[in-house]
C-alpha positions as semicolon CSV with decimal commas, in nm:
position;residue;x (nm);y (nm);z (nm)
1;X;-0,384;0,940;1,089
2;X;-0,113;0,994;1,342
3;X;0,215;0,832;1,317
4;X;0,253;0,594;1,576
5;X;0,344;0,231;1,617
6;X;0,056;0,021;1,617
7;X;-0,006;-0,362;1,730
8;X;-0,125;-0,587;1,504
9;X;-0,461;-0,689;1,605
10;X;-0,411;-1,041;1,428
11;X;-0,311;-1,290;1,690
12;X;0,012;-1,515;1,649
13;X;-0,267;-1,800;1,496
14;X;-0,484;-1,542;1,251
15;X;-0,364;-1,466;0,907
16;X;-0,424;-1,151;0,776
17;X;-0,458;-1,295;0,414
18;X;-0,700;-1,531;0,535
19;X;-0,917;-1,218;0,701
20;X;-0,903;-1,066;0,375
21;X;-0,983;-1,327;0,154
22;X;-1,292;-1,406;0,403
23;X;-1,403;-1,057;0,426
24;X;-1,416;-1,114;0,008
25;X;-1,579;-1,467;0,079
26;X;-1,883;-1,326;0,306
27;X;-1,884;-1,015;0,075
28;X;-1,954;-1,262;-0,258
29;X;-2,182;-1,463;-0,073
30;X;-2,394;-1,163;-0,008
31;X;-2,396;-1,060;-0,338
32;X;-2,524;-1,433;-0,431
33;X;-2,238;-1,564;-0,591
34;X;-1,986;-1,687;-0,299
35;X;-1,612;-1,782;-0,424
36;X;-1,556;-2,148;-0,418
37;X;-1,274;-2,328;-0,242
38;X;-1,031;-2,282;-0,534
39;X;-1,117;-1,923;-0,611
40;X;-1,013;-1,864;-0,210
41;X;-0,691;-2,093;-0,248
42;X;-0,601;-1,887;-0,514
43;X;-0,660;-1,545;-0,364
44;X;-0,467;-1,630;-0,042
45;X;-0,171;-1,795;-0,189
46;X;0,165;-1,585;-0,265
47;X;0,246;-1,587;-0,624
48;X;0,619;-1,596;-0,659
49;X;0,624;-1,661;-1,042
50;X;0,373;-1,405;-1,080
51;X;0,132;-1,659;-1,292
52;X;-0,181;-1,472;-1,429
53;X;-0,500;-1,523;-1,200
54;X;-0,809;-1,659;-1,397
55;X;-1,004;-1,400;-1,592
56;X;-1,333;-1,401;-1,384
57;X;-1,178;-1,428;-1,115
58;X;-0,949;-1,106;-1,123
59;X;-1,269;-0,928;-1,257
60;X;-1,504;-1,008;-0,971
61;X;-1,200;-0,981;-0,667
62;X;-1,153;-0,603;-0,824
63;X;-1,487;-0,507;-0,820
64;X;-1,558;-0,680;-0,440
65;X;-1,206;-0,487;-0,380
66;X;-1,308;-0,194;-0,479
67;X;-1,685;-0,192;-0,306
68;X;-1,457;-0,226;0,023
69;X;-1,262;0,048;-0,046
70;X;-1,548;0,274;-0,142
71;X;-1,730;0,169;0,146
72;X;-1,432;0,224;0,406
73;X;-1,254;0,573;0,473
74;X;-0,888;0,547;0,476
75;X;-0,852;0,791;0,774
76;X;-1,108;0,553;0,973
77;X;-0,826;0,289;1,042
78;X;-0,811;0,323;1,388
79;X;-1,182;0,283;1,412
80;X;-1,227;-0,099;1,328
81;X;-0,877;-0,245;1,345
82;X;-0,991;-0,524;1,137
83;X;-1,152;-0,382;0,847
84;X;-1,100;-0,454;0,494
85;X;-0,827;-0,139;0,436
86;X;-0,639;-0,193;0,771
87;X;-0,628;-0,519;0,744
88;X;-0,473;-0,505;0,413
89;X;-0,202;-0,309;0,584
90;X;-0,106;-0,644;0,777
91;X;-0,099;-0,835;0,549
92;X;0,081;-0,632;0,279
93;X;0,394;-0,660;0,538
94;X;0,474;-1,039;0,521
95;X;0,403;-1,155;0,207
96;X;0,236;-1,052;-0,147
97;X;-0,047;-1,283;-0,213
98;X;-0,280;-1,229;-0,535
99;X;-0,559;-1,078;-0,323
100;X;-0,291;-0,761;-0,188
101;X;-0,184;-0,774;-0,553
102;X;-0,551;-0,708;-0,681
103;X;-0,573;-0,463;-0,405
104;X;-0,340;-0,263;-0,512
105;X;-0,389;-0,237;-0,874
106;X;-0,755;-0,180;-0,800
107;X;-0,626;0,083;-0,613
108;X;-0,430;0,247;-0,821
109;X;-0,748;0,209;-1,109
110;X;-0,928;0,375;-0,884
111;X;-0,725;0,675;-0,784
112;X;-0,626;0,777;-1,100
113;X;-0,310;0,942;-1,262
114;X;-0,176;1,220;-0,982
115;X;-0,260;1,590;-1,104
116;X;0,064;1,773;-1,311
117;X;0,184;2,086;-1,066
118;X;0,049;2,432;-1,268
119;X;0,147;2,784;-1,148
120;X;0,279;2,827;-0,810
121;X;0,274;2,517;-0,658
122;X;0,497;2,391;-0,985
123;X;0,733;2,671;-0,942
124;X;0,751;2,632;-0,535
125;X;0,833;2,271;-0,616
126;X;1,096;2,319;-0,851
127;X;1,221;2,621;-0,580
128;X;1,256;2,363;-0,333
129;X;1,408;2,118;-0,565
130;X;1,652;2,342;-0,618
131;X;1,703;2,443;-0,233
132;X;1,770;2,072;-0,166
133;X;2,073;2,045;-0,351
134;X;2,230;2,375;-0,270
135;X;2,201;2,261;0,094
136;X;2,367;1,933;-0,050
137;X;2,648;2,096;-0,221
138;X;2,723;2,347;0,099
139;X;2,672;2,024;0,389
140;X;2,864;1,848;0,146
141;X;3,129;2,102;0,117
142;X;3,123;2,159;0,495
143;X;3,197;1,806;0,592
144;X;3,495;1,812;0,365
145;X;3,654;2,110;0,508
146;X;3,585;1,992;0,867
147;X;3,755;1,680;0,765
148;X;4,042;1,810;0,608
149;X;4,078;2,043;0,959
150;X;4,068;1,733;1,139
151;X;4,330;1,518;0,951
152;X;4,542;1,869;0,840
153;X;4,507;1,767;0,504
154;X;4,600;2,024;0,200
């Protein structure tokens, strides 16, 4: 994925949070069990006081969540601007509703712990660990004798 600033293809009147919990909604109702009125309320609205989503609910939004992001590529984002995974992108920016919550700890679940550095990449990482704060120490060092050169201080 490159790095470049990209428009939001969510118009001043769409919610991204609403695309999302739809995509969920058409998703459930084509698995045969659609999510009621509540169950979408619930999704879409930003929980400040972080109060614990209903059971089922959490459990079937994590596995529809997760579906989505087995289905979708993460380096396919430019493809379909409103997919499940870009969208969530959007609407991870304004606000954290339950459904960006779920999506991330479903994400998380799903990606596992991160692999512990062995042999060369650990010691190249501690190497350049190391390198970072020398170069610290001698900028750091640097600035303060340019200063003092500047003000004439002893």
């Amino acid at each position: 994925m490159s790095w470049l600033i990209r428009k939001s293809p969510f118009g001043k009147n769409e919610d991204p949070v609403e695309h999302l919990v739809n995509l969920l909604a058409n998703d459930a109702s084509k698995e045969g069990s659609p999510l009621s009125d509540l169950d979408r309320k619930i999704l879409a609205e930003e929980n400040p006081d972080n109060e614990p989503i209903p059971g089922e609910l959490r459990a079937r939004a994590k596995q529809l969540i997760a579906r989505f992001f087995e289905a979708e590529p993460w380096d396919d984002l430019e493809r379909d601007p409103k997919s499940f995974v870009s969208s969530l992108e959007w609407a991870s920016d304004s606000t954290c509703s339950n459904i960006v919550m779920l999506a991330e700890e479903t994400a998380c679940e799903i990606s596992g712990p991160l692999p512990r550095l062995r042999g060369w990449r650990l010691i190249k990482d501690r190497f350049q660990l190391v390198g970072c704060a020398v170069l610290f120490i001698v900028i750091l060092g640097a600035s303060v004798a340019a200063i003092q050169a500047v003000f004439g201080w002893k």
